[in-house]
SETIVEX-273701 format. One record per atom (N, C-alpha, C): x, y, z; residue in three letters. Coordinates in pm, whole numbers, plus 50000, padded with zeros to 5 digits. Each point is the difference from the previous one (the first is absolute). Example, Ala and Ser with C-alpha at 12.3 -4.5 7.8 and 13.67 -1.06 7.14 Angstrom:
! SETIVEX-273701
<atom><east>51319</east><north>49431</north><up>50780</up><residu>ALA</residu></atom>
<atom><east>49911</east><north>50119</north><up>50000</up><residu>ALA</residu></atom>
<atom><east>50090</east><north>50120</north><up>50000</up><residu>ALA</residu></atom>
<atom><east>49965</east><north>50105</north><up>49928</up><residu>SER</residu></atom>
<atom><east>50082</east><north>50119</north><up>50006</up><residu>SER</residu></atom>
<atom><east>49923</east><north>50109</north><up>50073</up><residu>SER</residu></atom>
This chain:
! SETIVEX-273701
<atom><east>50085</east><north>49884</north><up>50000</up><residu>UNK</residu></atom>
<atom><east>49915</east><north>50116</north><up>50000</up><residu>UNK</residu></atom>
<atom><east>50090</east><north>50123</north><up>50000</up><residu>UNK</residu></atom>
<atom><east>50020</east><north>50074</north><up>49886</up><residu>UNK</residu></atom>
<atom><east>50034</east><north>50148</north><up>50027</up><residu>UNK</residu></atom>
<atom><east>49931</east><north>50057</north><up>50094</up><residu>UNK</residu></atom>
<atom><east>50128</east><north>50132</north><up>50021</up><residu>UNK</residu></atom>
<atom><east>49997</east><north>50122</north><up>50126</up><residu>UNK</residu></atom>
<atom><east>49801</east><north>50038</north><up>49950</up><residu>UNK</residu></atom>
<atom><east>50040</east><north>50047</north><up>49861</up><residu>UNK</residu></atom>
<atom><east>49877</east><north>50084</north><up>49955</up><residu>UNK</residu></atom>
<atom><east>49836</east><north>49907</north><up>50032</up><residu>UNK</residu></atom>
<atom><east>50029</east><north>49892</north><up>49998</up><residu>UNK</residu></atom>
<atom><east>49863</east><north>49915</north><up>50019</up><residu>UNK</residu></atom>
<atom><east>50002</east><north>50002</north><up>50124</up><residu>UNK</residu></atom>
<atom><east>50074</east><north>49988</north><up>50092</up><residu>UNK</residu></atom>
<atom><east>50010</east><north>49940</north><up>50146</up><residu>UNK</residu></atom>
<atom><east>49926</east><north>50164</north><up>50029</up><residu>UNK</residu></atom>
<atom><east>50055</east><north>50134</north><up>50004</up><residu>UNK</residu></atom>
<atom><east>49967</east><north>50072</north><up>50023</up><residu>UNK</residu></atom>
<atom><east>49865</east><north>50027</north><up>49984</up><residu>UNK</residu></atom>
<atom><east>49976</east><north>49981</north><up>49870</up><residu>UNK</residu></atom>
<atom><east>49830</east><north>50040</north><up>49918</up><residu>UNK</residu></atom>
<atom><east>49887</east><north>49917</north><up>50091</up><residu>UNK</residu></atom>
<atom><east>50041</east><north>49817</north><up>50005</up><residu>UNK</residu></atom>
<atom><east>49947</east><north>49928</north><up>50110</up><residu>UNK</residu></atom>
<atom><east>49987</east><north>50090</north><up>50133</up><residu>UNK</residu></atom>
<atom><east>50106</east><north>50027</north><up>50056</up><residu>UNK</residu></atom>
<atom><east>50016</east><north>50065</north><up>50180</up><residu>UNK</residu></atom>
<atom><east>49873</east><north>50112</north><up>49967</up><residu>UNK</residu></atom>
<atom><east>49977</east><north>50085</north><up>49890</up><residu>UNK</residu></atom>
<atom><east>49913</east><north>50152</north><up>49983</up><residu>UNK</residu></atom>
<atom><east>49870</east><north>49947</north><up>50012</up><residu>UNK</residu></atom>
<atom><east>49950</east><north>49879</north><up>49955</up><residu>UNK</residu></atom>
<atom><east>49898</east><north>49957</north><up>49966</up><residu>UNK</residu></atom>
<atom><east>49948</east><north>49983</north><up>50135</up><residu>UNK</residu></atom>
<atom><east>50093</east><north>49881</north><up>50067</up><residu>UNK</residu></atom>
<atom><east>49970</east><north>49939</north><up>50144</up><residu>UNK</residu></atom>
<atom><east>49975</east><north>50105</north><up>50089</up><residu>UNK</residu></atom>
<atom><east>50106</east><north>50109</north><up>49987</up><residu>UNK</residu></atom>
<atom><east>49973</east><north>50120</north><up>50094</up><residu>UNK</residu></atom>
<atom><east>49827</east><north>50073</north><up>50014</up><residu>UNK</residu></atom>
<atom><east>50008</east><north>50023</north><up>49888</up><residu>UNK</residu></atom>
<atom><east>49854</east><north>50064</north><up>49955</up><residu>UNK</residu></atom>
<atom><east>49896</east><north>49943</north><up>50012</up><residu>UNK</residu></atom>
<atom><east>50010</east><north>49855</north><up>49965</up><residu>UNK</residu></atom>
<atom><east>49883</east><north>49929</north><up>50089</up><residu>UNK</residu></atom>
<atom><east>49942</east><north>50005</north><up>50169</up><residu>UNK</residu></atom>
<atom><east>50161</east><north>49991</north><up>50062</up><residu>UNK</residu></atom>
<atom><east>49999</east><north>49979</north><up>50146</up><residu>UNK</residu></atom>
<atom><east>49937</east><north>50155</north><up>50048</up><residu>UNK</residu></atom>
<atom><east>50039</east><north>50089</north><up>49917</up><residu>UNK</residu></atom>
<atom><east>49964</east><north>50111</north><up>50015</up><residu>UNK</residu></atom>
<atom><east>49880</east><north>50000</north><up>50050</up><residu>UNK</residu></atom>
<atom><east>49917</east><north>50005</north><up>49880</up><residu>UNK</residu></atom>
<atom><east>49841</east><north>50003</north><up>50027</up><residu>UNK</residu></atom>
<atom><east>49973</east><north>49941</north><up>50046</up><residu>UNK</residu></atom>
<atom><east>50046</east><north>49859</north><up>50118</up><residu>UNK</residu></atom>
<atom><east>49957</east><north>49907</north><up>50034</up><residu>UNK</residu></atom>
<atom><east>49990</east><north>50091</north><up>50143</up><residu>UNK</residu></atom>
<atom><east>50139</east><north>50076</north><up>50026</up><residu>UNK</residu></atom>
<atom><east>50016</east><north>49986</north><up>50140</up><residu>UNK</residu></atom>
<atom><east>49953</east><north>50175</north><up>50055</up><residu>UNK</residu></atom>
<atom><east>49957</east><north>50118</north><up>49860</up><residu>UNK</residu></atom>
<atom><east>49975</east><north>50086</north><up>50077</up><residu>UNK</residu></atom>
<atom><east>49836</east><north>49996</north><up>50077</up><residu>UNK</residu></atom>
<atom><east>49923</east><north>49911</north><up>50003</up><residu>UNK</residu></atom>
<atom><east>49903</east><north>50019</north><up>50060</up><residu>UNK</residu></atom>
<atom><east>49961</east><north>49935</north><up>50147</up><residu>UNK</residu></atom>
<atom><east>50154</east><north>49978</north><up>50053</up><residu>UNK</residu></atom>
<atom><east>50038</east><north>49943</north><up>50130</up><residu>UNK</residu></atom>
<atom><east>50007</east><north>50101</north><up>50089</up><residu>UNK</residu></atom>
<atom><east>49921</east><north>50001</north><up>50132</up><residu>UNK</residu></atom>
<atom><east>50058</east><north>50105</north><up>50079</up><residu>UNK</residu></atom>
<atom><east>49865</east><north>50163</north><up>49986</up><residu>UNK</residu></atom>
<atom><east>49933</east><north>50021</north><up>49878</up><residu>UNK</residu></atom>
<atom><east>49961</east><north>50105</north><up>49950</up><residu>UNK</residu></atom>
<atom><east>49881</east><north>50057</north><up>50090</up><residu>UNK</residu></atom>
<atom><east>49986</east><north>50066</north><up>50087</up><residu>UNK</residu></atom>
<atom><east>49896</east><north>50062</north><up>50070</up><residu>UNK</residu></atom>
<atom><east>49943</east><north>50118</north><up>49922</up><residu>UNK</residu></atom>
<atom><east>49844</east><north>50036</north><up>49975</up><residu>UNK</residu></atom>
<atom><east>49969</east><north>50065</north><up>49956</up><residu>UNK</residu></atom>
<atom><east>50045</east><north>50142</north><up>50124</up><residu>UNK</residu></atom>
<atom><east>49981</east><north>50126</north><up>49943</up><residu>UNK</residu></atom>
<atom><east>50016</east><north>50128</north><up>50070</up><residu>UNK</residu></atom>
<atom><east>49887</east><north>50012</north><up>50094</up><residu>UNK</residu></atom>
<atom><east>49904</east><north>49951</north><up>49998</up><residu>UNK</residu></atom>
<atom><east>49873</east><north>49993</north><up>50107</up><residu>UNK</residu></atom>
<atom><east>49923</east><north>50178</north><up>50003</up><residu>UNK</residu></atom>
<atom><east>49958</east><north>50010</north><up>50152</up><residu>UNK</residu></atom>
<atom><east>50004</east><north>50146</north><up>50034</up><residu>UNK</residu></atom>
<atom><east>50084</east><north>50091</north><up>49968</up><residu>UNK</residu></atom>
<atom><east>50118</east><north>49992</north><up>49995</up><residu>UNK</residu></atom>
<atom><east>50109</east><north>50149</north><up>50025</up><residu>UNK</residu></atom>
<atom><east>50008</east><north>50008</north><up>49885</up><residu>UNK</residu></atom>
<atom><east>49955</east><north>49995</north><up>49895</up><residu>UNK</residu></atom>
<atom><east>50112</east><north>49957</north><up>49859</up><residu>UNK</residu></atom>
<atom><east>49963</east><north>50171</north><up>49962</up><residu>UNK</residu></atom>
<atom><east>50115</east><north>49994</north><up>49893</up><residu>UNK</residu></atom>
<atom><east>50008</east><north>50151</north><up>49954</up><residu>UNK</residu></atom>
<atom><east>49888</east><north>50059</north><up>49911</up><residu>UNK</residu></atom>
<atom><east>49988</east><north>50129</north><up>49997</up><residu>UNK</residu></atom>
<atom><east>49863</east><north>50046</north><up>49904</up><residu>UNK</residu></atom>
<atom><east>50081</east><north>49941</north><up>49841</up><residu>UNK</residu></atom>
<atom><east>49911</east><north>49976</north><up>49934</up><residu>UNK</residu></atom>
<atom><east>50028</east><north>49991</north><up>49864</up><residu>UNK</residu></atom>
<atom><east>50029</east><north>49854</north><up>49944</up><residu>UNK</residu></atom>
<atom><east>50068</east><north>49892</north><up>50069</up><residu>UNK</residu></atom>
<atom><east>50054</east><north>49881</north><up>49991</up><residu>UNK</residu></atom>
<atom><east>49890</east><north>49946</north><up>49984</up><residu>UNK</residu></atom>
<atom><east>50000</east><north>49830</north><up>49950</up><residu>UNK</residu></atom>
<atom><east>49933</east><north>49922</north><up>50021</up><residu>UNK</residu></atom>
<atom><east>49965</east><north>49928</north><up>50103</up><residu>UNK</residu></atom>
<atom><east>49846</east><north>49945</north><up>50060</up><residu>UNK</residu></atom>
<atom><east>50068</east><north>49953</north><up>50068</up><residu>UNK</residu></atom>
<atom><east>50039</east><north>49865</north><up>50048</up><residu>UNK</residu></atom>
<atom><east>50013</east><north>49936</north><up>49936</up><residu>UNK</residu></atom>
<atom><east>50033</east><north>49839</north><up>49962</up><residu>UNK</residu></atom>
<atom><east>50173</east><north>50017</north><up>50006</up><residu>UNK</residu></atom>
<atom><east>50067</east><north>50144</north><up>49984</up><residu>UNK</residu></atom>
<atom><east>50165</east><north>50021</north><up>50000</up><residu>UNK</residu></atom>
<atom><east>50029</east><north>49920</north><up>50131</up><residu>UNK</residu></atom>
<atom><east>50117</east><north>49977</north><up>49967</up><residu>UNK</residu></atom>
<atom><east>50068</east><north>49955</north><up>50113</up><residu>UNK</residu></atom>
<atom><east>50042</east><north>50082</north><up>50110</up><residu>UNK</residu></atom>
<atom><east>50012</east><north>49976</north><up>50103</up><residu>UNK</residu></atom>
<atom><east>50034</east><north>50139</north><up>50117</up><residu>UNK</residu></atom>
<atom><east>50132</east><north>49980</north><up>50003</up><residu>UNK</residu></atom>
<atom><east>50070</east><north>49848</north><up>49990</up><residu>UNK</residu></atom>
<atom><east>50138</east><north>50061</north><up>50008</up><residu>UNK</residu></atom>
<atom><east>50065</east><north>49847</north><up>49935</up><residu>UNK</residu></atom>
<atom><east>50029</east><north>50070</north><up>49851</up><residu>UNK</residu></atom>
<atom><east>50054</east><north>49798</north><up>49931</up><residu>UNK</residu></atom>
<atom><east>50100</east><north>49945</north><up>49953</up><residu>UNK</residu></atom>
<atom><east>50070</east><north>50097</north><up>50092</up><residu>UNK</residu></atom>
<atom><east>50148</east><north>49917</north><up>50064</up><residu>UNK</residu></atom>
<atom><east>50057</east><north>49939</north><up>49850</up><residu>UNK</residu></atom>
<atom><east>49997</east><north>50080</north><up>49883</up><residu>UNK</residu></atom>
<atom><east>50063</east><north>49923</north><up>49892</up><residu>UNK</residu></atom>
<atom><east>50183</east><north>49989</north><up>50003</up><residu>UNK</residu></atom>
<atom><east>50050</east><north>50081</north><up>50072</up><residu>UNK</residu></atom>
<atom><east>50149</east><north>49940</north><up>49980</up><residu>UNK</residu></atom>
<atom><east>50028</east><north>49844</north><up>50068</up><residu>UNK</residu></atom>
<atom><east>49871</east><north>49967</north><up>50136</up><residu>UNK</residu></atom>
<atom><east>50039</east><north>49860</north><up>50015</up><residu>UNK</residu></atom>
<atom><east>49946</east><north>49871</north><up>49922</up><residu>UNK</residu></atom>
<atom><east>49891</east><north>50071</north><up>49959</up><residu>UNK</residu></atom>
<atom><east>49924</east><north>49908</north><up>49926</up><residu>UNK</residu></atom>
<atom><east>50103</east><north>50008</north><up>49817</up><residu>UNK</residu></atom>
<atom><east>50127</east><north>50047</north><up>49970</up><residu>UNK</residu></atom>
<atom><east>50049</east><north>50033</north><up>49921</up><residu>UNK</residu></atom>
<atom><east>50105</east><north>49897</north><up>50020</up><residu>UNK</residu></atom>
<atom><east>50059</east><north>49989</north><up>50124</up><residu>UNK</residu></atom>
<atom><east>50081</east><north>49940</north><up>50069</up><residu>UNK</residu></atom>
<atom><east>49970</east><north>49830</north><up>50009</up><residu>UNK</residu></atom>
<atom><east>49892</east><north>49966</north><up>50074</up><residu>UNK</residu></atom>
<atom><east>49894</east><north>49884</north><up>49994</up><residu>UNK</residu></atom>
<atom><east>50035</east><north>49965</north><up>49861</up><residu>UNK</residu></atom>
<atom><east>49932</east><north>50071</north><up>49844</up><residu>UNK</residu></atom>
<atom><east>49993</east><north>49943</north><up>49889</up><residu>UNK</residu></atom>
<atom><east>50153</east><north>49943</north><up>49971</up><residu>UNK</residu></atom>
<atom><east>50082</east><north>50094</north><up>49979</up><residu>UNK</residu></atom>
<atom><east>50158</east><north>49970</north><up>49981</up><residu>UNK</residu></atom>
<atom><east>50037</east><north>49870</north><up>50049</up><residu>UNK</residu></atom>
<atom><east>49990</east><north>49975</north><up>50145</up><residu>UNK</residu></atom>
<atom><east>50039</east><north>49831</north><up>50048</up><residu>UNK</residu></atom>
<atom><east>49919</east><north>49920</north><up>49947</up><residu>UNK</residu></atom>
<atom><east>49861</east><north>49985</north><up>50042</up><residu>UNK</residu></atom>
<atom><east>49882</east><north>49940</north><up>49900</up><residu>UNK</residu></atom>
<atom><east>50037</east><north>49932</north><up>49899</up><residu>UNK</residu></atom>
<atom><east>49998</east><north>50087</north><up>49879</up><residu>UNK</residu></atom>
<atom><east>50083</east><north>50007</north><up>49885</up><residu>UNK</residu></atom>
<atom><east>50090</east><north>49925</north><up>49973</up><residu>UNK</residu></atom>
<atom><east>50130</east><north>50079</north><up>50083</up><residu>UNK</residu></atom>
<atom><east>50162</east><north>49886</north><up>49989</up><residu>UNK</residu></atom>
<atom><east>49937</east><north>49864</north><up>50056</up><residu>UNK</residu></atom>
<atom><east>49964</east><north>49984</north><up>50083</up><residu>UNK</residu></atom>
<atom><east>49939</east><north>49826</north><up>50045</up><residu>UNK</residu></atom>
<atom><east>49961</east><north>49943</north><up>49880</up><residu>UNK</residu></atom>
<atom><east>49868</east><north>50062</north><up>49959</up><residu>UNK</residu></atom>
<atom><east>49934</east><north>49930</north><up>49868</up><residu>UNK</residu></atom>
<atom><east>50126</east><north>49937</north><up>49912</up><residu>UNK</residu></atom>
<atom><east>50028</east><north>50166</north><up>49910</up><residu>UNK</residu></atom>
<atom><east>50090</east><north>49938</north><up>49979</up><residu>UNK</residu></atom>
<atom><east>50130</east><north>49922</north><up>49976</up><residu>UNK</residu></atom>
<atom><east>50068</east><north>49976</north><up>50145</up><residu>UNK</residu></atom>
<atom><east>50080</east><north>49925</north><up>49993</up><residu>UNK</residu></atom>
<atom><east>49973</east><north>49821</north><up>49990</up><residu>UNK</residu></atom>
<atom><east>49847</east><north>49984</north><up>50057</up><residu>UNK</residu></atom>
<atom><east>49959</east><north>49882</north><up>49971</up><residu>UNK</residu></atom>
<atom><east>49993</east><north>49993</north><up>49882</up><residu>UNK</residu></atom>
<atom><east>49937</east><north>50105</north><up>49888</up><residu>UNK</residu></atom>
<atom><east>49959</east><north>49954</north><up>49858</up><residu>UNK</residu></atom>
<atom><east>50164</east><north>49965</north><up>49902</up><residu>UNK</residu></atom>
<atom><east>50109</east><north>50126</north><up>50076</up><residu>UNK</residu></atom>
<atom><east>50139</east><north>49974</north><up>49967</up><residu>UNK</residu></atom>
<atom><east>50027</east><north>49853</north><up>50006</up><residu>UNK</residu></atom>
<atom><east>49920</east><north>49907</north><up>50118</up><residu>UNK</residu></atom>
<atom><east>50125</east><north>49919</north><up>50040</up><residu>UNK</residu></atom>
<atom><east>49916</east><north>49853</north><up>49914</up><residu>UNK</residu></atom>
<atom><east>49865</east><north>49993</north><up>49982</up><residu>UNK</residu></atom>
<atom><east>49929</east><north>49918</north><up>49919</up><residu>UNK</residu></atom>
<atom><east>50043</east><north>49998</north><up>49904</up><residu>UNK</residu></atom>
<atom><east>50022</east><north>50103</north><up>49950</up><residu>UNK</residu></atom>
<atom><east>50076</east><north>50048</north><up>49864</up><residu>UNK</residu></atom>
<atom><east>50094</east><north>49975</north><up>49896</up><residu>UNK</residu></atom>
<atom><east>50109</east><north>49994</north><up>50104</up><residu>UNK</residu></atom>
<atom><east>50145</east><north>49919</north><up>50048</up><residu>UNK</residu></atom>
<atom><east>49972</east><north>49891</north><up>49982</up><residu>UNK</residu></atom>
<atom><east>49930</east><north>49936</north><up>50058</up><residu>UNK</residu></atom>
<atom><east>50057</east><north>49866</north><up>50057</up><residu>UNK</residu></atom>
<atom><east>49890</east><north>49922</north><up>49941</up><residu>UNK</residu></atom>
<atom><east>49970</east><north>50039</north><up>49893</up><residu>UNK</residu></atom>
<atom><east>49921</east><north>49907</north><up>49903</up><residu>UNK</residu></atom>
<atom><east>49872</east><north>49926</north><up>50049</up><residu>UNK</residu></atom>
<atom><east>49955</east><north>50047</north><up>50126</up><residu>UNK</residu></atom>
<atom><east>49915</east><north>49954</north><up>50046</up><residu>UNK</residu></atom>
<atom><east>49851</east><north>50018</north><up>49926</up><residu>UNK</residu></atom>
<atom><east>49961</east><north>50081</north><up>49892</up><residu>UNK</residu></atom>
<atom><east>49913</east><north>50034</north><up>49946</up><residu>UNK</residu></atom>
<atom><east>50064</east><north>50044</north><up>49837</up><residu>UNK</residu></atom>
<atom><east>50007</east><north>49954</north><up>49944</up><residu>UNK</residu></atom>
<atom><east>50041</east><north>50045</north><up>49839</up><residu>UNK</residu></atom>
<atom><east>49890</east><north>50046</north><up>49912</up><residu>UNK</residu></atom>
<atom><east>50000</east><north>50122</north><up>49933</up><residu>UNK</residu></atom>
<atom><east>49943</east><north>50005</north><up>49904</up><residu>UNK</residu></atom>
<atom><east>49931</east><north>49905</north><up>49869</up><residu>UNK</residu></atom>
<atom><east>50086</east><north>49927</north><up>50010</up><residu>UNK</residu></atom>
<atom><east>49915</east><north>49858</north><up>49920</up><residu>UNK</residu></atom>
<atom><east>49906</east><north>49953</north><up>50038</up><residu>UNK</residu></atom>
<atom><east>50022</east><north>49978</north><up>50143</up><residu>UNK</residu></atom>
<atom><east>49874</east><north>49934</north><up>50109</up><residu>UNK</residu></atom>
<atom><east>49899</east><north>50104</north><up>50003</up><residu>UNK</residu></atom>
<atom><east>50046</east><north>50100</north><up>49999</up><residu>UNK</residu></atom>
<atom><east>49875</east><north>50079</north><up>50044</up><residu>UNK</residu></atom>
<atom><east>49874</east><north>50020</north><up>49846</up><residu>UNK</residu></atom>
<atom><east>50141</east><north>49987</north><up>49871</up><residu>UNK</residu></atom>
<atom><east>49928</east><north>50000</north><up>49856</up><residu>UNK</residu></atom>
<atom><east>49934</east><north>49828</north><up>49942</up><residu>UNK</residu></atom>
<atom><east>50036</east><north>49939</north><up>50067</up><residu>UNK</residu></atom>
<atom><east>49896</east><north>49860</north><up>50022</up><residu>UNK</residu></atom>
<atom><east>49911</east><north>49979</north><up>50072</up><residu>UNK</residu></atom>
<atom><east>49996</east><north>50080</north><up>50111</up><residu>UNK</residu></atom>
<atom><east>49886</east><north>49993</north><up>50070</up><residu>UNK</residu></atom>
<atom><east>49871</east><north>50080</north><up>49940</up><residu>UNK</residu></atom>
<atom><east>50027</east><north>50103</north><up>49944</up><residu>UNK</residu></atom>
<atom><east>49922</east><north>50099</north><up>49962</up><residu>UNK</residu></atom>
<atom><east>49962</east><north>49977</north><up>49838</up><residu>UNK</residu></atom>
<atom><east>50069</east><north>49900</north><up>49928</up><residu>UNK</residu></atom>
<atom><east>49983</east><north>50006</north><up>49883</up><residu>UNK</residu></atom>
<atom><east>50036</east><north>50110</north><up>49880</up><residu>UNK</residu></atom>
<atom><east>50121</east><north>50057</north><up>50029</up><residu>UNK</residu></atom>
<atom><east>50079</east><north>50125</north><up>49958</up><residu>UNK</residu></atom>
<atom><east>50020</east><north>49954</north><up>49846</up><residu>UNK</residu></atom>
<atom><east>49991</east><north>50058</north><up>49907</up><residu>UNK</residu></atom>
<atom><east>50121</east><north>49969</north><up>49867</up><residu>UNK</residu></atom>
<atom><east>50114</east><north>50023</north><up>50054</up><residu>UNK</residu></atom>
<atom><east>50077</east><north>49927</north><up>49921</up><residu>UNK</residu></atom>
<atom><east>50172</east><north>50000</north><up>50030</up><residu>UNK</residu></atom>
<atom><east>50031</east><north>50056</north><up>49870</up><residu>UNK</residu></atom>
């Protein structure tokens, strides 16, 4: 696997985990919330940890998908026989 795929893979995984993980944690603004806002906004949504969260997330994913990868545990052939792919 090239740098450039491994990378493009890691952007993908990231961005998934992303949307997975900002709606963890999210309290609506309730009473106090500011004039003008919505109010379904968040009062306070902590995105540099939840930024942080995705990043490890992510590297986990994929270092498992890295290491299946590797180690021939799943090949593209298999996966194009199972599915009935043209070759």
């Amino acid at each position: 696997m090239s740098v450039g795929t491994a990378l493009a893979i890691y952007f993908l995984i990231w961005w998934v985990v992303l949307f997975a993980v900002l709606p963890f944690g999210v309290r609506p603004q309730g009473e106090g919330r500011q004039p003008g806002t919505d109010p379904g906004a968040p009062a306070l949504p902590r995105l540099g940890r939840k930024l942080l969260w995705t990043t490890f997330v992510s590297a986990v994913v994929f270092g498992i998908f890295y290491f299946v990868y590797t180690s021939g545990i799943v090949t593209l052939e298999a996966i194009s026989s199972i599915y009935k792919f043209p070759r």
